[in-house]
C-alpha positions, 0 to 999 in steps of 0.5 A, a space after each residue: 639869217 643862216 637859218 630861221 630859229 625853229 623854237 620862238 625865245 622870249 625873255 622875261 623881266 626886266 632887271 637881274 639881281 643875279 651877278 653871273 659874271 659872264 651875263 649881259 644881264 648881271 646886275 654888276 655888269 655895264 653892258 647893254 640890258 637889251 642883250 642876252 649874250 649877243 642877241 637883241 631882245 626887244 620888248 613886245 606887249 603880251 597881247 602881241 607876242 600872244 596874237 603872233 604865237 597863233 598864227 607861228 609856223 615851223 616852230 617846234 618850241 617855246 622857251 622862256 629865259 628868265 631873270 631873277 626878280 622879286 616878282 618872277 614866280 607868279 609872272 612866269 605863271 600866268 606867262 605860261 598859262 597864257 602861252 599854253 592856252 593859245 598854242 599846243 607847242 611844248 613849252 620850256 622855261 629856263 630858270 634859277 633854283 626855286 622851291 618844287 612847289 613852282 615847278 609843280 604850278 609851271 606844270 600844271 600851266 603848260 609847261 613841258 620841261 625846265 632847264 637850268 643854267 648851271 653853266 659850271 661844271 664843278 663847284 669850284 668854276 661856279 663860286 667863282 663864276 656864278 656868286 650869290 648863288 649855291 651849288 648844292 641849291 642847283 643839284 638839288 633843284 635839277 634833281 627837282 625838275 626831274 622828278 616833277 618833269 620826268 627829265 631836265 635839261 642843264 646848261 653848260 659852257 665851254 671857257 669859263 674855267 673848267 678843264 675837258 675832263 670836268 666837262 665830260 664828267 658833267 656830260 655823263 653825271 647830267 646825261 645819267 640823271 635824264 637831262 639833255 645837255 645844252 653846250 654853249 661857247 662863252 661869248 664875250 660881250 663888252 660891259 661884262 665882268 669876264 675876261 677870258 677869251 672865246 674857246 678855240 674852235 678846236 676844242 670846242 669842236 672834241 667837246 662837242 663830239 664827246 657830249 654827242 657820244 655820250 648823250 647819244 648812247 655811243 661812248 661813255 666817260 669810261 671811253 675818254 682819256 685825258 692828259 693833264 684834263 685835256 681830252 686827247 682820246 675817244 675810243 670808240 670803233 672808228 666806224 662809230 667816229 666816221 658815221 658821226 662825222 659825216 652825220 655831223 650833228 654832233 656840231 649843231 646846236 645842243 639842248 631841247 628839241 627844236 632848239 636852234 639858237 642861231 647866232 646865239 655865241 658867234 660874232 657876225 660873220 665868224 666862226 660857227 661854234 653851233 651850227 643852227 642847221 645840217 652842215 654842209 660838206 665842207 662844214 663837215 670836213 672842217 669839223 672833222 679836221 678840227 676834231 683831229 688837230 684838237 687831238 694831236 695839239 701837245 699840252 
């Protein structure tokens, strides 16, 4: 691999009744159930994962991605209770709505943030994207994990339907309310039910940027304009825009501490949309110049 994951993932369950049209693990969709975007989850005995976990190294995180099924909430505490009990590592589960009572047990067993997978920037991408679930049930539960956490993460992914300007609103909406913000590029998968294509480089890439200036305290919505909800200008000093550049970690993978999520939404051997490691020189350049055709490409 490019680069060893620094936070161990796991998945849980073993049939989604969700219907998230983008999803491997959608009911509704025929692709193979031991995916979760493109990545393989091979199914390992608790007592095994939980021998592995004392001995891990170089792992900043644990994260536990769930499916919806009857019987999540009491096998997701006793999950994180046993996971707790043998390793000091900050534990985060991602999950769908669920009453505060939960959060406050996943608390109480170890857990140390809850993101969600809201994916959709506005309401109505996510009717069509996410059916069967509400929109107003996520606000209000990642007002929840706020409260009960004191932050919250949210998931969002470029290409499903939102323009740039509905995208960067969310980066600040969430960004304000104390979430970190996890971007992702929608990777498609054989057997799901959306057919649209990956986002260009290009785009993804002004995205990125803009996310990283807000949630970094750099820029704010206030500072980006858009033309027909395309983001055409950040308008921030130069000096600002060079530094991050050179940085470019605006470019590496987005989300909770230690989160690095290699191969996550690439295809072998193409391109990178977040790069698991610091970038090379010509890594950096190559992101820069995307950055910059991305501006100057005419609607």
């Amino acid at each position: 691999m490019d680069a060893t994951p620094t936070t161990i993932y796991a998945m849980l369950g073993d049939a989604c009744m969700g219907a998230c049209l983008f999803c491997t693990q959608s009911r509704l969709n025929t692709a193979d159930k031991q995916l979760l975007s493109r990545v393989i989850w091979p199914k390992l005995p608790m007592d095994d994962v939980l021998e592995a976990v004392v001995s891990m190294t170089g792992v900043g995180r644990i994260c536990i991605q769930t499916l919806k099924y009857a019987e999540l909430l009491p096998d997701l505490v006793l999950a994180t209770k046993e996971l707790s009990t043998v390793s000091a590592v900050p534990l985060s589960v991602c999950m769908n709505p669920t009453d505060k009572e939960w959060l406050v047990a996943l608390k109480e067993a170890g857990v140390e943030r809850v993101g969600v997978g809201l994916d959709c920037a506005t309401e109505a991408t996510f009717k069509t994207i996410k059916p069967g679930f509400s929109w107003n049930t996520y606000q209000r539960f990642i007002d929840d994990t706020i409260e009960v956490f004191g932050k919250g993460s949210v998931h969002l992914i470029v290409g499903v339907g939102d323009s740039d300007v509905a995208l960067v609103h969310a980066f600040q909406t969430y960004h304000d309310k104390g979430c970190s913000i996890a971007l992702f590029a929608y990777t498609p998968v054989r057997g799901t039910a959306l057919d649209l294509p990956q986002p260009s480089l290009e785009r993804y890439r002004a995205l990125q940027l803009a996310r990283h200036l807000i949630v970094r305290d750099l820029a704010t919505w206030d500072d980006m304009q858009f033309e027909d909800g395309k983001l055409v200008v950040i308008d921030v000093e130069p000096s600002i825009l060079e530094r991050e550049f050179d940085a470019g970690t605006a470019f590496r993978t987005s989300g909770c501490p230690s989160c690095n999520r290699p191969m996550y939404n690439e295809r072998p051997g193409g391109a990178m949309y977040n790069y698991p490691r610091a970038l090379t020189a010509d890594e950096k350049a190559a992101a820069r110049a995307a950055v910059h055709c991305y501006f100057s490409q005419q609607i």
